[in-house]
C-alpha positions as CSV (number, residue, x, y, z in Angstrom):
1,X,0.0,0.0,0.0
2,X,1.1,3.6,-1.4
3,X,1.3,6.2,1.5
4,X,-0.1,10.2,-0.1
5,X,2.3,12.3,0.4
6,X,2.1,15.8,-0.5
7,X,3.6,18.2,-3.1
8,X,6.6,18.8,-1.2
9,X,7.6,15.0,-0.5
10,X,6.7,15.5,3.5
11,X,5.0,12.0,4.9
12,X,4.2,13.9,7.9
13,X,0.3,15.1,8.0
14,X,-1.7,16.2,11.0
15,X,-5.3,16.6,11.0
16,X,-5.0,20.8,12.1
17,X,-2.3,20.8,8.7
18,X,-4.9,19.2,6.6
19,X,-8.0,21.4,7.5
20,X,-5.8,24.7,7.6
21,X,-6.4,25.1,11.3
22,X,-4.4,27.6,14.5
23,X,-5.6,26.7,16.8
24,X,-5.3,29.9,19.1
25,X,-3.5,30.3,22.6
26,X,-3.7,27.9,24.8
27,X,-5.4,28.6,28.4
28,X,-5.6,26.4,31.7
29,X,-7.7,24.7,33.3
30,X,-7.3,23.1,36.8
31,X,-7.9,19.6,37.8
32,X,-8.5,18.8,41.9
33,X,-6.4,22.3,42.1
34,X,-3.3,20.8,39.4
35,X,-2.7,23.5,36.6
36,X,-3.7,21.9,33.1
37,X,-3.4,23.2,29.9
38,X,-6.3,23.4,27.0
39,X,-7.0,24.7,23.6
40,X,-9.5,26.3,22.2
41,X,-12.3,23.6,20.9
42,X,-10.9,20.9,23.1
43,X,-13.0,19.1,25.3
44,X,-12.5,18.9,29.3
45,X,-11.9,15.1,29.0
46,X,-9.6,15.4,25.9
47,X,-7.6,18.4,28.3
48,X,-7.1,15.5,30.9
49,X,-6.3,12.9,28.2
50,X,-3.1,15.0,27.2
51,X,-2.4,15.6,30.4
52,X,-2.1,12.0,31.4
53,X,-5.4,11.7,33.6
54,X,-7.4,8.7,33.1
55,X,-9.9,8.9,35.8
56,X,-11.6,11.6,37.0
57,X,-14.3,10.0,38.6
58,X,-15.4,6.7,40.9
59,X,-18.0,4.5,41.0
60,X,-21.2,4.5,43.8
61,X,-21.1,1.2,44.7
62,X,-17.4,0.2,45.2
63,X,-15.7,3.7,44.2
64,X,-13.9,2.6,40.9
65,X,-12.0,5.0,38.7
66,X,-13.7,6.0,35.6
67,X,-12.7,8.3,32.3
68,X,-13.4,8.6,29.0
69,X,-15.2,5.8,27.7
70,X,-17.3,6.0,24.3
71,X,-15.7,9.8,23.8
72,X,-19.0,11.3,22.0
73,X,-21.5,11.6,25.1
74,X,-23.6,8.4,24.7
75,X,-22.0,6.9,28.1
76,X,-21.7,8.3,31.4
77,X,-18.1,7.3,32.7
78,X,-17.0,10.5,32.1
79,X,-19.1,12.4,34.3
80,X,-17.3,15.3,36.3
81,X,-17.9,18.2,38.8
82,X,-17.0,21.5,36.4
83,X,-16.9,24.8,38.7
84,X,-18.9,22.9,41.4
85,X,-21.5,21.5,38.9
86,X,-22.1,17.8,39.5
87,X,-22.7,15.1,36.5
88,X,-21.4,16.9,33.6
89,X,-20.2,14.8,30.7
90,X,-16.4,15.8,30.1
91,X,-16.2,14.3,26.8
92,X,-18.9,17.0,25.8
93,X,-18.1,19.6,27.7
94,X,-15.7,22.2,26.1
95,X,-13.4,23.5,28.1
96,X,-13.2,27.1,29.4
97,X,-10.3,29.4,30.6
98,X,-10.2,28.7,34.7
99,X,-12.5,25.8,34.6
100,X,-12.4,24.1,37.8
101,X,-12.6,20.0,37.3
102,X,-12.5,18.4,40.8
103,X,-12.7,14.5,40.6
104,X,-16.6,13.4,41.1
105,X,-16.9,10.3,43.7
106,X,-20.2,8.6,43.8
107,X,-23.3,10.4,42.2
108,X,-21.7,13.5,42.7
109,X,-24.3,15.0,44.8
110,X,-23.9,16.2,48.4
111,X,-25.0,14.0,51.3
112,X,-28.6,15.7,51.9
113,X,-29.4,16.2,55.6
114,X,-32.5,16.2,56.8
């Protein structure tokens, strides 16, 4: 099998060289209080992805690290608390300059007294 190439000769081809995109300055986010750096566009969980966090949530029952699962919003292992808003889909949600993610445990809602 052929590999394109372009004009030039250059094997190497991204997906922002193809479609002509800048993206424009990066920003930060933070993650349980750790600085972590976005782009414009990109999603909270894909922010966490590149910077090598998996899990930002745990399981009800037995408290189980979740992430990213499906990546397009038809799951909910990715839910996360964004500026102290429980159950929001990272995969979906796009980050923001000072977005605070803190990690979500349980069903993310506070214990209710009564």
């Amino acid at each position: 099998m052929r590999r394109a190439r372009r004009r030039d000769g250059d094997p190497a081809r991204t997906p922002a060289g193809l479609a002509g995109a800048a993206p424009g300055p990066g920003f930060e986010i933070t993650f349980d209080g750790r600085p972590v750096r976005a782009l414009p566009g990109q999603s909270i969980a894909a922010a966490l992805w590149a910077a090598s966090v998996l899990s930002w949530r745990t399981t009800r029952v037995n408290g189980r690290p979740r992430g990213a699962f499906c990546g397009i919003g038809s799951c909910f292992e990715c839910l996360a608390t964004v500026n102290g808003r429980p159950n929001l889909r990272a995969c979906l949600q796009p980050a923001r300059p000072g977005d605070a993610v803190t990690t979500q445990e349980g069903n993310g809602h506070a214990v209710l007294l009564p």
